[in-house]
C-alpha positions in Angstrom: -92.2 -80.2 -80.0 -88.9 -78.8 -79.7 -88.4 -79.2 -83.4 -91.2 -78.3 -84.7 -91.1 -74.9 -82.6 -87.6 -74.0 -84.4 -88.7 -75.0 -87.6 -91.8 -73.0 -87.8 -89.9 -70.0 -86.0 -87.6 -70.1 -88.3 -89.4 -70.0 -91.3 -92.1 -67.1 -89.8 -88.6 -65.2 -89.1 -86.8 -65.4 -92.7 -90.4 -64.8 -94.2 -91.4 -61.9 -91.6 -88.1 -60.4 -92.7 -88.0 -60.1 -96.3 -91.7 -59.1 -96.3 -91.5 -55.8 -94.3 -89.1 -54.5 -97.2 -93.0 -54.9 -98.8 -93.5 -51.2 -97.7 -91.5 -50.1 -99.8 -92.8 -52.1 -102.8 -96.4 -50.5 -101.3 -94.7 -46.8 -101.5 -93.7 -47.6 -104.8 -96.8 -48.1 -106.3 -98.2 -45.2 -104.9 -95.8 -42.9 -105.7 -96.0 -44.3 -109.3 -99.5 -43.9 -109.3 -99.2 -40.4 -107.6 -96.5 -39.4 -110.6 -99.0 -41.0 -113.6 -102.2 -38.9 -112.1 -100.3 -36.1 -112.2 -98.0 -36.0 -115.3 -99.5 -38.7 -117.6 -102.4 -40.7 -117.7 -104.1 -41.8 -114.5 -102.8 -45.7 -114.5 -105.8 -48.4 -113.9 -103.7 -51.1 -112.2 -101.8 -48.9 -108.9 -104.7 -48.8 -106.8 -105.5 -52.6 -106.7 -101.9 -53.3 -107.2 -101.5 -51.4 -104.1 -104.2 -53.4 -101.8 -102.9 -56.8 -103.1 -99.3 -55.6 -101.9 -100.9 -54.2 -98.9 -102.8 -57.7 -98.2 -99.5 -59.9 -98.7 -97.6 -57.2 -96.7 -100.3 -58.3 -93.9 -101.2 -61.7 -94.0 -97.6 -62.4 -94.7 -96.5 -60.6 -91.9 -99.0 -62.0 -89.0 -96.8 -65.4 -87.6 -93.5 -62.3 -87.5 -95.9 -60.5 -85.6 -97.5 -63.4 -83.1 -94.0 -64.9 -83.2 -92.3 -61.4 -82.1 -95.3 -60.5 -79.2 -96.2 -57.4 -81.2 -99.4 -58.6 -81.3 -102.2 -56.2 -79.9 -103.1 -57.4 -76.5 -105.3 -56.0 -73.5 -102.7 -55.2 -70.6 -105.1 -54.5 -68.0 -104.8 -57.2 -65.7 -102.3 -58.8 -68.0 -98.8 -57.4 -67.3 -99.6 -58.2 -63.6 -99.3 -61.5 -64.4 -97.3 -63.7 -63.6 -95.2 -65.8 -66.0 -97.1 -69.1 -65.4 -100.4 -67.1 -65.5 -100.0 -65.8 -68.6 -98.9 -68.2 -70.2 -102.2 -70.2 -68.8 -104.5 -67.8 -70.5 -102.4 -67.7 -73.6 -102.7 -71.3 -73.7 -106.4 -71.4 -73.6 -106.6 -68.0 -75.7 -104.5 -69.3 -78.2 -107.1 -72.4 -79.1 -109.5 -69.9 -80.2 -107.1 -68.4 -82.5 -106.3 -71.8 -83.8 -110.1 -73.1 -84.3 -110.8 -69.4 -86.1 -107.6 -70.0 -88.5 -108.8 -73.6 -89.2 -112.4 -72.2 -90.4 -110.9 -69.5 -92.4 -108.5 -71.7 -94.0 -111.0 -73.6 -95.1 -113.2 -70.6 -96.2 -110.3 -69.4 -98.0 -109.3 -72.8 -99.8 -112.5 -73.1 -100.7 -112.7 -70.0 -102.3 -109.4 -70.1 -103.9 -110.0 -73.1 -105.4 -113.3 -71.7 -107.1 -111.3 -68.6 -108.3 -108.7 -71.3 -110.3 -111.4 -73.1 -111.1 -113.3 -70.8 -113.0 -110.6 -68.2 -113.4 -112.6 -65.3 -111.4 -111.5 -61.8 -112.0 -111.8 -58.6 -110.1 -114.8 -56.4 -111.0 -112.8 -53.2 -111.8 -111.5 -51.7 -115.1 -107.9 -53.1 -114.8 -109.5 -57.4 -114.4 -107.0 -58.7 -112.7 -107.2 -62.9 -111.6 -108.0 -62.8 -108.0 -106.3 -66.6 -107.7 -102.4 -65.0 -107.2 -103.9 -63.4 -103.9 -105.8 -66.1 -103.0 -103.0 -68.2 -102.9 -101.3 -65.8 -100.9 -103.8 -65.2 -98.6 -104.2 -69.4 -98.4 -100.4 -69.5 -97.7 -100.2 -66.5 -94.9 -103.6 -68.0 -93.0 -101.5 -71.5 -93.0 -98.6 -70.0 -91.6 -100.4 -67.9 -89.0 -102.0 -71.6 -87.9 -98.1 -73.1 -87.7 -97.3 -70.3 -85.8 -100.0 -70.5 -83.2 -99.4 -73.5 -82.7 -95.6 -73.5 -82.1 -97.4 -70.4 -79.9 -99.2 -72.9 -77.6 -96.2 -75.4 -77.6 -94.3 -72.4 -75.7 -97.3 -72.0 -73.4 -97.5 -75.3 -72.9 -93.2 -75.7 -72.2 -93.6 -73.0 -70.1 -96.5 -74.3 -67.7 -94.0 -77.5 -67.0 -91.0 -74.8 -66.6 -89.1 -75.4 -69.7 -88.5 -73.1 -72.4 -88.5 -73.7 -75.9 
């Protein structure tokens, strides 16, 4: 467990750090496409460009997130908590997470796979191939599952009082 824990936190980390420098990819874009509308012609690609950068930014950058606890959470009762009760609930909570990235890793293999398969485009003017986010989105959603479960490994360490 131990291992496995550093591995996948390690990995989330290095990727969770180059990607937020993918705001500034996302500002790019828009300021080109602000610059085009305004001095040339409007350009067809910066608005999707824009969302599939937006989409890696965010899938990409869910296990930093999870990993870092800036995760939204409800703090009513929560932060009175103590350690060992919170990291009960996280426990069970985290399962859920874990089942609901399973189905939508499967959802989203399955649909990347038909998207290669029969080289699907997007329906706007510009036609892009859908598979490069796909595969992305594929890649994030499998990292998000490694994560949560490294997640429940901690919970789990520290419900016998060790810390991973």
């Amino acid at each position: 467990m131990r291992k496995y824990v550093r591995v996948v936190d390690a990995v989330n980390y290095r990727i969770g750090r180059v990607i937020m420098y993918g705001l500034f990819v996302m500002i790019g874009i828009l300021l080109w496409s602000s610059i085009s509308k305004t001095f040339f012609l409007p350009s067809l690609w910066t608005l999707e460009m824009a969302q599939f950068a937006m989409v890696a930014y965010y899938i990409l950058g869910g296990p930093y997130s999870i990993q870092m606890g800036s995760n939204v959470r409800m703090d009513l009762f929560y932060a009175n908590w103590s350690d060992r009760r919170k990291a009960q609930v996280d426990a069970i909570t985290v399962l859920f997470l874990i089942f609901y990235l399973g189905v939508l890793l499967y959802g989203a293999w399955d649909s990347t796979s038909y998207s290669l398969q029969y080289g699907e485009r997007s329906a706007t003017a510009w036609r892009p191939y859908i598979w490069p986010i796909k595969i992305i989105m594929c890649l994030g959603i499998f990292l998000m599952l490694l994560q949560a479960i490294s997640e429940l490994f901690k919970d789990l360490a520290r419900l016998r009082g060790e810390e991973l």
